[in-house]
C-alpha positions in Angstrom: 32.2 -5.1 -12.0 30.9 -8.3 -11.6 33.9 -9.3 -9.0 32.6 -6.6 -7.1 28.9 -7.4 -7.1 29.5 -10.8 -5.8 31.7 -9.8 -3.3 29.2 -7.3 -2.0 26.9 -10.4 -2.1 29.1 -12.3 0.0 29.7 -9.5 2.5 26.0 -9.5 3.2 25.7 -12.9 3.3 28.9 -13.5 6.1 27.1 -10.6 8.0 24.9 -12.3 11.4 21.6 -13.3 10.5 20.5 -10.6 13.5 22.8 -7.7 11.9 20.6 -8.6 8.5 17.2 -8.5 9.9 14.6 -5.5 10.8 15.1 -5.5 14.1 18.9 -4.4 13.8 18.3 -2.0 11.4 15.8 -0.9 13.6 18.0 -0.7 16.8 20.6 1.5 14.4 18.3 3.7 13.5 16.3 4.5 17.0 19.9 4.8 18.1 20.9 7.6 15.2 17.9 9.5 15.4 18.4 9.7 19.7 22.0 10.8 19.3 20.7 13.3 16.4 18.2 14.7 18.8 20.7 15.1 21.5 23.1 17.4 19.4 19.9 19.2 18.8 19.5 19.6 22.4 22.9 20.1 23.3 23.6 23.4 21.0 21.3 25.9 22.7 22.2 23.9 26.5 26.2 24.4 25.8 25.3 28.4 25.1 22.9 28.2 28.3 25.8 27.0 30.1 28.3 29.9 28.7 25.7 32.2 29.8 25.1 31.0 33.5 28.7 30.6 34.1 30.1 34.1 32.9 26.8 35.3 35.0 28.0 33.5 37.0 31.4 35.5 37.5 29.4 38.9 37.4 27.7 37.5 40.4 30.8 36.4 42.4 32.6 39.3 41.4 30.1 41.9 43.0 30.0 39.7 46.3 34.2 40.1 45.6 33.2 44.3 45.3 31.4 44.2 49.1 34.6 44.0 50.8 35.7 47.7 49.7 32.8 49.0 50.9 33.9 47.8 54.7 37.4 49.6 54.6 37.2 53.7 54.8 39.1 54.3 51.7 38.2 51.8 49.0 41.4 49.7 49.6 42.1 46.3 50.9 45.2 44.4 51.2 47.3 42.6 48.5 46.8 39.0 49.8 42.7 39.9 50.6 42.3 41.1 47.0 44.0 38.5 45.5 41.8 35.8 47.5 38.8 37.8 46.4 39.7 37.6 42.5 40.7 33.9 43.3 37.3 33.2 44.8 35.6 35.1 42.1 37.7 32.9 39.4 38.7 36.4 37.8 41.4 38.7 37.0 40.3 41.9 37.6 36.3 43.7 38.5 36.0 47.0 37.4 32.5 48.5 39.1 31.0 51.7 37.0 28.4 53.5 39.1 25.6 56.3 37.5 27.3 58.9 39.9 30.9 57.5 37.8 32.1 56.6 41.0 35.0 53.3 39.8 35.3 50.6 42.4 38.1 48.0 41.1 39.7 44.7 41.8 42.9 44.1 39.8 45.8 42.7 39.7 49.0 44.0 39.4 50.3 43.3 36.2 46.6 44.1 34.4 46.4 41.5 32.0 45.5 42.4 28.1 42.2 41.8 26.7 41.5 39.7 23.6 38.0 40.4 23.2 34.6 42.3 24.7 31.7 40.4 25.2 28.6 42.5 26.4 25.4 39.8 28.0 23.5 42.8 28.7 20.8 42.3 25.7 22.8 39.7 23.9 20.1 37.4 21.6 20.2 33.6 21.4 21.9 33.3 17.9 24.8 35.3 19.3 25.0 33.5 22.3 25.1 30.4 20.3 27.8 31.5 17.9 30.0 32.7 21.4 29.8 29.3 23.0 31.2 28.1 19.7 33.7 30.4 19.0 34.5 29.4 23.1 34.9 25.7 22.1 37.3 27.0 19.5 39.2 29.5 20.9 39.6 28.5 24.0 42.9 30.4 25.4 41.8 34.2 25.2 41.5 36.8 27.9 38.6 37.7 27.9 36.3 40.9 29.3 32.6 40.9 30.4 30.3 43.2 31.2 27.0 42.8 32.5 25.1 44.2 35.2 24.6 44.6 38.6 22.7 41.4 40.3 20.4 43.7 42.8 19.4 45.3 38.9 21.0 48.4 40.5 22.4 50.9 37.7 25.5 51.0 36.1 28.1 48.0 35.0 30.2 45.6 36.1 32.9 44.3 34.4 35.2 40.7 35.2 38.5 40.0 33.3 38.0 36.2 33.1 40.4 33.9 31.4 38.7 31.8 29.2 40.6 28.4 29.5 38.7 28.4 32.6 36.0 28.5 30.8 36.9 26.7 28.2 37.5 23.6 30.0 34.0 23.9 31.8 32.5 23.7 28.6 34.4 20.5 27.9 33.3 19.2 30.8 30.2 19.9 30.4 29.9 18.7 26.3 32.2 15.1 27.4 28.9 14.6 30.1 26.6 15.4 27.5 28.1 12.8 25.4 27.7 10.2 27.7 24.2 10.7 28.9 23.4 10.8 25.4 24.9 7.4 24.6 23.0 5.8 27.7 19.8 7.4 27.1 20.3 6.4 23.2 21.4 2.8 23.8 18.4 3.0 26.4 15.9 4.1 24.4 16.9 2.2 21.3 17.0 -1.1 23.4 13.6 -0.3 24.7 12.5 0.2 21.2 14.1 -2.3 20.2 12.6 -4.8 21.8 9.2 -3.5 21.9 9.0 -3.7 17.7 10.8 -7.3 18.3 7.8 -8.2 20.3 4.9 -6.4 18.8 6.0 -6.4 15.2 9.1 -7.7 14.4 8.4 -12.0 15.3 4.9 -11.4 14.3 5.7 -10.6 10.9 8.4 -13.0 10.9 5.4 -15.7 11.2 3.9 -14.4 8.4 6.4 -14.7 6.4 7.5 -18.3 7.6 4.0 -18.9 6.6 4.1 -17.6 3.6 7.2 -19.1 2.4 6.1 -22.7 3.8 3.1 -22.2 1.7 4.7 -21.7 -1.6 6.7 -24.4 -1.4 3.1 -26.5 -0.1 0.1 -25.1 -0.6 -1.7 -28.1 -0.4 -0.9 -28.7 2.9 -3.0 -27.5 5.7 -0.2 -27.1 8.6 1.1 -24.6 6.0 -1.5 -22.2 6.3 -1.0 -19.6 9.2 -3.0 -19.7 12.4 -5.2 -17.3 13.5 -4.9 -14.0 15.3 -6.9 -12.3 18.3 -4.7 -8.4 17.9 -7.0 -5.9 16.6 -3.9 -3.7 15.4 -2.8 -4.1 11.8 -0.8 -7.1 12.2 -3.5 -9.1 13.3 -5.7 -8.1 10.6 -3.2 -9.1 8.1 -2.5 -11.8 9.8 -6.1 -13.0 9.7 -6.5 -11.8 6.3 -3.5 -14.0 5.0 -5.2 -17.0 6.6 -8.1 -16.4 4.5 -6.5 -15.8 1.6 -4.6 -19.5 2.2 -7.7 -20.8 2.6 -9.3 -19.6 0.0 -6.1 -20.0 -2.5 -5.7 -23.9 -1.1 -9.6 -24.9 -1.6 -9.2 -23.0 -5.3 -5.7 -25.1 -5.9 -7.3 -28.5 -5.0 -10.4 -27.8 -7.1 -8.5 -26.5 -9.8 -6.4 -29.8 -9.8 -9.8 -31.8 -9.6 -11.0 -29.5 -12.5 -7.8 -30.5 -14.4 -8.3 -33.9 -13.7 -11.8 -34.3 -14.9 -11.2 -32.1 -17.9 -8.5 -34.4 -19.1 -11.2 -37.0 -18.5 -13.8 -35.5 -20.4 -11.7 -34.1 -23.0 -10.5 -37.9 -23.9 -14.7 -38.6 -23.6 -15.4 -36.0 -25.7 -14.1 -37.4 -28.7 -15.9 -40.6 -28.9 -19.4 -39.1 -27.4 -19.6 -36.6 -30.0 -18.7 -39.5 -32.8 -21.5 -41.1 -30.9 -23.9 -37.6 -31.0 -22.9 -37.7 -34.7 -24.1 -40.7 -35.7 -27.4 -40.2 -33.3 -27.7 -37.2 -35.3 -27.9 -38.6 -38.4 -30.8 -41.6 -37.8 -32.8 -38.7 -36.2 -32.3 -36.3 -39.2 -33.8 -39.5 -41.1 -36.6 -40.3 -38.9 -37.8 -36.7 -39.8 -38.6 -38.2 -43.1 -40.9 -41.5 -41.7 -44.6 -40.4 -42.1 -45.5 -41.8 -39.1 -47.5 -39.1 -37.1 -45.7 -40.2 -33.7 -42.3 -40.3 -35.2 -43.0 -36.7 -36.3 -43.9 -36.1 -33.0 -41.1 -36.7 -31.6 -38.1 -36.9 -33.6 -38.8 -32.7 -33.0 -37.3 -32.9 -29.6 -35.4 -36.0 -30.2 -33.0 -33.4 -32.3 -32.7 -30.8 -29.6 -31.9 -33.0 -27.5 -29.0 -34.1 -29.7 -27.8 -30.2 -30.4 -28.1 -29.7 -27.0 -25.7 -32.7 -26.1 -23.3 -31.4 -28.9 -23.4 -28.0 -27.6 -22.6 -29.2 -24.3 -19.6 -31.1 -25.3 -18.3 -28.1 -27.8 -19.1 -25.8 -24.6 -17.0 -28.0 -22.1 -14.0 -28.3 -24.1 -14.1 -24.8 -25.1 -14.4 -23.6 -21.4 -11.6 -26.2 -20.1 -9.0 -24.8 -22.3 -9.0 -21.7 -20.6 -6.5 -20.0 -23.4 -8.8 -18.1 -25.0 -6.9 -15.7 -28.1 -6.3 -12.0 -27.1 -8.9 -10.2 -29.3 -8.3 -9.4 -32.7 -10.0 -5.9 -33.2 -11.4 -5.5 -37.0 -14.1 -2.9 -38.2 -17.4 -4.0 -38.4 -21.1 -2.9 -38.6 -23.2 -4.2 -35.3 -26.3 -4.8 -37.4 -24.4 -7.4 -40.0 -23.1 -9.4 -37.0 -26.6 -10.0 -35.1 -28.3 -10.7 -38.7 -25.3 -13.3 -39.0 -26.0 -14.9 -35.5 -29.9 -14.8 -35.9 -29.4 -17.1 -38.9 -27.2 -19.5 -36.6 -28.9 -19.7 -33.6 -31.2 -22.1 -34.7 -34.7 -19.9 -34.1 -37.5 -22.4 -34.6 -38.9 -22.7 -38.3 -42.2 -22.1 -37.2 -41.5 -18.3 -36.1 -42.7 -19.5 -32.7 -40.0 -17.0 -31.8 -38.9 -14.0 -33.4 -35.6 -12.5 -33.3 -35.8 -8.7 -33.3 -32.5 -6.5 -34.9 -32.7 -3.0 -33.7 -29.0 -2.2 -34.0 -28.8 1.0 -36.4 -26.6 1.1 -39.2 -24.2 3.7 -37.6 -23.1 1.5 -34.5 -19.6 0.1 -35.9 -17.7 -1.5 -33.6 -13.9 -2.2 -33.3 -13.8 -5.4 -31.7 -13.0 -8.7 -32.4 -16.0 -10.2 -34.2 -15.5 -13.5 -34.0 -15.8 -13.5 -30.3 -18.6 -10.7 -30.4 -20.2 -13.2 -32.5 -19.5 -16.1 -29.6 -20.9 -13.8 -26.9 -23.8 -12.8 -28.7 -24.7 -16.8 -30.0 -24.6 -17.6 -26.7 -27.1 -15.1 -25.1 -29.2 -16.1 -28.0 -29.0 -20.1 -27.2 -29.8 -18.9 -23.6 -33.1 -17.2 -24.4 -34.3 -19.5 -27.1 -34.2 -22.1 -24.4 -35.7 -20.3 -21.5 -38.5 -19.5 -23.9 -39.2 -22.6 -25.0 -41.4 -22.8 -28.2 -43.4 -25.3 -27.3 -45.6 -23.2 -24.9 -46.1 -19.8 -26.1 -44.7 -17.4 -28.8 -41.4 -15.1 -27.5 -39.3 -12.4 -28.8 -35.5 -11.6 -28.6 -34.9 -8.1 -29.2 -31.1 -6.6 -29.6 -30.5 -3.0 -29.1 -27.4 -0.8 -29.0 -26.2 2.7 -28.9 -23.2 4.7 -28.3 -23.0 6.2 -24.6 -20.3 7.8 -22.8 -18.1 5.3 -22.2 -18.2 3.2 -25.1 -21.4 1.0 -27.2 -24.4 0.0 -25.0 -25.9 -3.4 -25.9 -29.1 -4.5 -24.4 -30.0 -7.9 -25.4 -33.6 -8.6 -23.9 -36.2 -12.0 -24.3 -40.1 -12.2 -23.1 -39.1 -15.4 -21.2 -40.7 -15.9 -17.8 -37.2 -14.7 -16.5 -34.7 -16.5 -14.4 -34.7 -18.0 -10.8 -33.2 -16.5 -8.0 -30.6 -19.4 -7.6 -29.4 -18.9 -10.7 -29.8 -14.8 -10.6 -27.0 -15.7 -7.3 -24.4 -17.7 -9.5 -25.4 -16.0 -12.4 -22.0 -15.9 -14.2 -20.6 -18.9 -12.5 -19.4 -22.2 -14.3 -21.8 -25.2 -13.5 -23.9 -23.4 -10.8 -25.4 -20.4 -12.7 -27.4 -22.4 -14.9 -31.2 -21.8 -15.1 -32.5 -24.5 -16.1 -31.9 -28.8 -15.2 -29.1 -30.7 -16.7 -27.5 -27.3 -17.7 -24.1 -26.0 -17.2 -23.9 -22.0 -16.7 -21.1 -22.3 -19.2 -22.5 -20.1 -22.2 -23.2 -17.4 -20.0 -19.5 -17.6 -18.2 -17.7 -17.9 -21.7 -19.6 -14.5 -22.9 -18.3 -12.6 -19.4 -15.2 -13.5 -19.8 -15.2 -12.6 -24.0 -16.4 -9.8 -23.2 -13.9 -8.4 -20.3 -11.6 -9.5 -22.8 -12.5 -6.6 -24.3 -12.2 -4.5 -21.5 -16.3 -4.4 -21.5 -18.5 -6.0 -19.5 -21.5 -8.0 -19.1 -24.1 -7.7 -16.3 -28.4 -8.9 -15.8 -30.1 -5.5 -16.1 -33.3 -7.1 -15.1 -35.4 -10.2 -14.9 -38.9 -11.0 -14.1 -42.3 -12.2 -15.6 -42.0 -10.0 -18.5 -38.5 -10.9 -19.3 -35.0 -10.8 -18.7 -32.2 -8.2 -20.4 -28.6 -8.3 -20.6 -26.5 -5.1 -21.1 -23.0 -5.6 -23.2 -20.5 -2.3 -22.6 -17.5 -2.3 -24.8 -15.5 0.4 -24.6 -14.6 3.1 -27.5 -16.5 5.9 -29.3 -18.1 5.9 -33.2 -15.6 4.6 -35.9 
C-alpha cells in the first residue's frame, strides 16, 4: 500500500509543472463541460435532421407525383419513372386522395417494408428515440407517410431505404464532432487564457508572496506590492499586504519585546533584592518619632510597593504562559472579602471597600485567577483615588443574568482620561496615570477571556469609573 502511495506521488511529481497547475485543470474542464454541452445540443439537432430529411423525401416525392398528372392516363414510361424515384431518392410514392383516387410510383419488384413511420403528429421524444433507433439500425426499408406539402388532404407515402439515411446522419453527427472539438478547444483556450491573465498569475503572486514571507518575514522585499483592481483579487491582494505589514511590524516588536524581557527579567532579580532591602529601612523609619520622618516615610512605602508591584507585574505579563484555568466551586462574596484584606486599603478608612456580592452568587471558575483579576482592579482604583485628597469608595456588585454572572466593579475616582479610555486594555499605553504601565488592567482581560468572559469600561466620568466582569455559566 505504501509502494503504491509513493508511486502515485512520483507520478504527480514527473507530470509538467503546467499539467499540475490551475490553469490546466482549468483548460480540461472548460473543455469537458463544452463537449458536454454539445452532445446536449446535438440530440434534439440529429432528430431535427431525421425529420427535415424524410420531409424532405415527402416533398421530392410529390414534385416526382406532378408528372402523372401531364400524361392522359396516369402512366409514364419505365425509364421516366425510374429517374423520378431516383431524383426523389425513393423506392416507391404511393398518393391517397379524399376522393380514394391512388396515384403511385413503384418499382417493379416492390420492395418489403421493415417498418411504418407516421411524421404526421409525431412528438419530440418519439422523434428522438427514431433518430436513435436510425443510428442503430441503419439497413431497413423503411415506409413514410406524411402529408401533402400544399396541406392539401389526404397522404403521401415514400418507400425510402434507410442506409441512405443512415449515412446522412453519420455525416451529419462526424461534422458535429468536429465543430464541437474546434469550438471546445476554442472556447476553452479563450478561457483559458483569460483566467491565466485575470486570475491565474495574480494569485500565483500571492502565493509567491506568501511563501517568500514565511520563509522571511522580516524582510520587507517579501511583503507583496500593492494592487489597483477593484475585483476580489485586488482586494485580497491588498488585504494580504496589510496583513504583512501588520504581521512584520508585530514580529519585530515582538522580538524587541523578547529582547528587553530577557533584559529585565535578569534586572528583576537584583532590583527587587534591592526593593527588599529599601523596604525594610523604610518599615523602620516608621518607628523614628521624628514628625517629618512620619511624614514621609508614608509615601516613601508606596512608592516601594509600587516598585515591587511593577516588577512582579512585568515578569508576570512577559511570561505570556499563563495556566488554563482550574475551575473549583466557590462563593463570590468570600473571594472579594479575601482580596479587600490584600489590597492594601489605607488604615485610616480614607477609602472604603464596599462587598455587595450576595451569598447565592457561586461561581465555577478558577479562583486563583478571579482573585488576580479582581486585586488588580482594586490596585487600580485605590490609586486613581488617591487617599491623600478626599475620601472614596470601591463598591463590588454581581448577579446572575442570562448569559452567565454580571460583575460590576465601580470607584468614586475622578474617572480616567480619554488617552487612556483609547488604549484602555493595552500593555504600556493604557495606563492612567505617569510612570505606570497599563499592565494590571491587560493581565485581568486576558484572565478573564480565559474564562471565556470578558471585561469591558461600563462608564467613567467625574463621579466614577465601573468595570463590568461577564463569566459565563448559570447558578451552581
Amino acid at each position: 500500500m505504501m509502494e503504491k502511495v509513493r508511486n502515485v506521488g512520483k507520478s504527480r511529481r514527473t507530470l509538467p509543472r503546467w499539467l499540475r497547475g490551475l490553469s490546466a485543470r482549468l483548460l480540461v474542464l472548460t473543455a469537458v463541460f463544452v463537449m458536454l454541452s454539445e452532445v446536449l445540443i446535438y440530440v434534439p439537432s440529429i432528430a431535427r435532421f431525421r425529420l427535415t430529411f424524410l420531409e424532405n423525401r415527402i416533398a421530392d416525392a410529390h414534385l416526382a407525383s406532378l408528372a402523372l398528372k401531364a400524361t392522359p392516363d396516369n402512366v409514364v414510361s419505365k425509364s421516366l419513372m425510374l429517374e423520378l424515384l431516383s431524383n426523389a431518392m425513393v423506392r416507391g410514392i404511393v398518393l391517397k386522395r379524399r376522393e380514394a383516387r391512388t396515384m403511385m410510383l413503384m418499382e417493379e419488384v416492390p420492395p418489403t417494408v421493415d417498418f411504418t413511420y407516421d411524421l404526421r403528429g409525431a412528438d419530440a421524444m418519439q422523434l428522438i428515440a427514431d433518430a436513435f433507433t436510425t443510428l442503430a439500425e441503419g439497413g431497413r426499408t423503411l415506409r413514410v407517410v406524411g402529408s401533402f406539402p400544399d396541406q392539401s388532404e389526404g397522404s403521401l407515402d415514400v418507400i425510402v431505404d434507410e442506409a441512405l439515411l443512415h449515412k446522412a446522419m453519420i455525416d451529419y453527427s462526424t461534422n458535429i464532432v468536429k465543430l464541437s472539438l474546434v469550438i471546445s478547444l476554442l472556447t476553452a483556450g479563450l478561457v483559458f487564457l483569460s483566467l491565466r491573465l485575470l486570475m491565474v498569475l495574480p494569485m500565483r503572486r500571492i502565493t509567491a508572496s506568501m511563501v517568500a514571507f514565511r520563509k522571511a518575514p522580516e524582510n520587507a522585499n517579501a511583503v507583496i506590492s500593492d494592487s489597483t483592481r477593484g475585483d476580489e483579487i485586488g482586494t485580497a491582494q491588498r488585504e494580504l499586504r496589510h496583513m504583512q505589514d501588520g504581521l512584520r511590524t508585530a514580529l519585530t516588536q515582538k522580538g524587541h519585546l523578547t529582547a528587553l524581557g530577557v533584559a529585565v527579567s535578569k534586572i528583576n532579580h537584583d532590583l527587587r533584592n534591592i526593593l527588599a532591602t529599601a523596604q525594610l529601612v523604610s518599615d523602620r523609619l516608621g518607628d523614628v518619632e521624628d514628625p517629618t520622618v512620619r511624614q514621609i516615610a508614608p509615601r516613601l512605602m508606596q512608592s516601594i510597593d509600587r516598585a515591587i508591584d511593577l516588577c512582579s507585574q512585568s515578569l508576570s505579563f512577559g511570561r505570556a504562559d499563563e495556566a488554563a484555568p482550574k475551575p473549583t466551586t466557590f462563593p463570590l462574596r468570600t473571594l472579594v472579602d479575601d482580596m479587600a484584606s490584600a489590597a492594601g486599603l489605607p488604615d485610616d478608612g480614607s477609602i472604603q471597600l464596599h462587598n455587595r456580592v450576595g451569598d447565592e452568587i457561586i461561581l465555577d471558575a478558577d479562583r486563583e485567577q478571579i482573585f488576580r483579576v479582581l486585586m488588580n482592579l482594586a490596585r487600580n482604583s485605590i490609586q486613581a483615588l488617591d487617599p491623600g485628597t478626599k475620601p472614596g469608595e470601591i463598591s463590588v456588585t454581581a448577579n446572575w443574568g442570562a448569559a452567565g454572572a454580571i460583575i460590576e466593579f465601580s470607584d468614586s475616582g475622578p474617572g480616567l482620561p480619554a488617552r487612556a479610555r483609547e488604549h484602555l486594555f493595552e500593555a504600556f499605553t493604557g495606563s492612567a496615570r505617569a510612570g505606570g504601565t497599563g499592565l494590571g488592567l491587560t493581565i485581568a482581560k486576558e484572565l478573564t477571556q480565559a474564562h471565556g468572559g470578558n471585561l469591558t469600561l461600563v462608564s467613567s466620568d467625574d463621579r466614577g469609573t465601573v468595570f463590568r466582569i461577564d463569566l459565563p455559566g448559570g447558578p451552581v
